[in-house]
N, C-alpha and C positions, 0 to 999 in steps of 0.2 A: 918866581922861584919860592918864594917865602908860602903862598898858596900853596903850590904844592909839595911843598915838605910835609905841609898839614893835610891838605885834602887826599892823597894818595893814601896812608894810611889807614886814615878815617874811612875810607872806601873802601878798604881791606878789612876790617873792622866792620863794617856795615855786613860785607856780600859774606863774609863768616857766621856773622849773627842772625843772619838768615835761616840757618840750620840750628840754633844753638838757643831755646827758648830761655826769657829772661836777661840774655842779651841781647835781644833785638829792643828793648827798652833802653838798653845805656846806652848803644850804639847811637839810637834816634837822636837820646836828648845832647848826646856831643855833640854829634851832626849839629844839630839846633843851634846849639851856643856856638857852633866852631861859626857858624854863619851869624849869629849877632855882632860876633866878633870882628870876622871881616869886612861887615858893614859899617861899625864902627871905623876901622881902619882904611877902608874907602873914601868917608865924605868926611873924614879928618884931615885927611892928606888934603883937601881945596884949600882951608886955611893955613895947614901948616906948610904948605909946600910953598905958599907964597911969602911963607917967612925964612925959605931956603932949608928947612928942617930936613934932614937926610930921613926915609923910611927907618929905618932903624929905629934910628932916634924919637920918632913919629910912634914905635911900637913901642918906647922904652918908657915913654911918658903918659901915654895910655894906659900901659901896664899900671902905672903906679896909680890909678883913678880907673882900676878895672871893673868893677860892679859899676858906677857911671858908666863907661863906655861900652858894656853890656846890654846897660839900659837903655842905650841912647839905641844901639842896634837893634835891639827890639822894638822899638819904640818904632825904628825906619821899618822896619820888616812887617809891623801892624798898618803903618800908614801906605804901602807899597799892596800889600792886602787889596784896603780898604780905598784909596782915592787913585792909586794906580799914576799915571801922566804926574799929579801933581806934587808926585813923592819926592821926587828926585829935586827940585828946586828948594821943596822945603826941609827935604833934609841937609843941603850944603846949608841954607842958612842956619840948621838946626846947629849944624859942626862950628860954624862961623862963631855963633853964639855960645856953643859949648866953650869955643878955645878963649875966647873974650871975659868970658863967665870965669873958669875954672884952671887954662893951661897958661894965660900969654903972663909972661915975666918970670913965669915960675920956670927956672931953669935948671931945679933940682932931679 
């Protein structure tokens, strides 16, 4: 549901700025980030979900380390590009290492 709260619009958004030059530029680049984002929030959830962390809660704490976890999505969305098969393993260990690094204890 939380997808689509954000992608429905965002797709409204897009098929509008189709017609609408100069907004088919802002439309792309949300698109873009809306998708770093829930890459981010994809191979977050491996670690934190094994820590019982509620989605929510999972978005609430991302949030607060949001340019990292932008970055991290981007980061998966180049290597997904570029090595394809071997994205997906190294990106949960990526998330694994992110939450170890940057989120675990921190319960603010």
């Amino acid at each position: 549901m939380y997808f689509l709260k954000w992608a429905v619009p965002l797709l409204l958004l897009f098929l509008v700025a189709a017609f609408i030059p100069g907004l088919n530029l802002l439309a792309s680049a949300l698109w873009i980030a809306f998708g770093f984002w829930f890459l981010a929030l994809e191979y977050a959830d491996y670690p934190m979900g094994n820590h019982d962390i509620a989605p929510r809660k999972q978005r609430t704490r991302l949030g607060k380390r949001r340019m990292k976890s932008l970055g991290f999505g981007a980061g998966t969305s180049l290597l997904m590009l570029v090595l394809g098969f071997i994205a997906m393993p190294a990106a949960v260990a990526g998330a694994t290492q992110f939450w170890v690094d940057d989120m675990l204890g921190r319960e603010n």
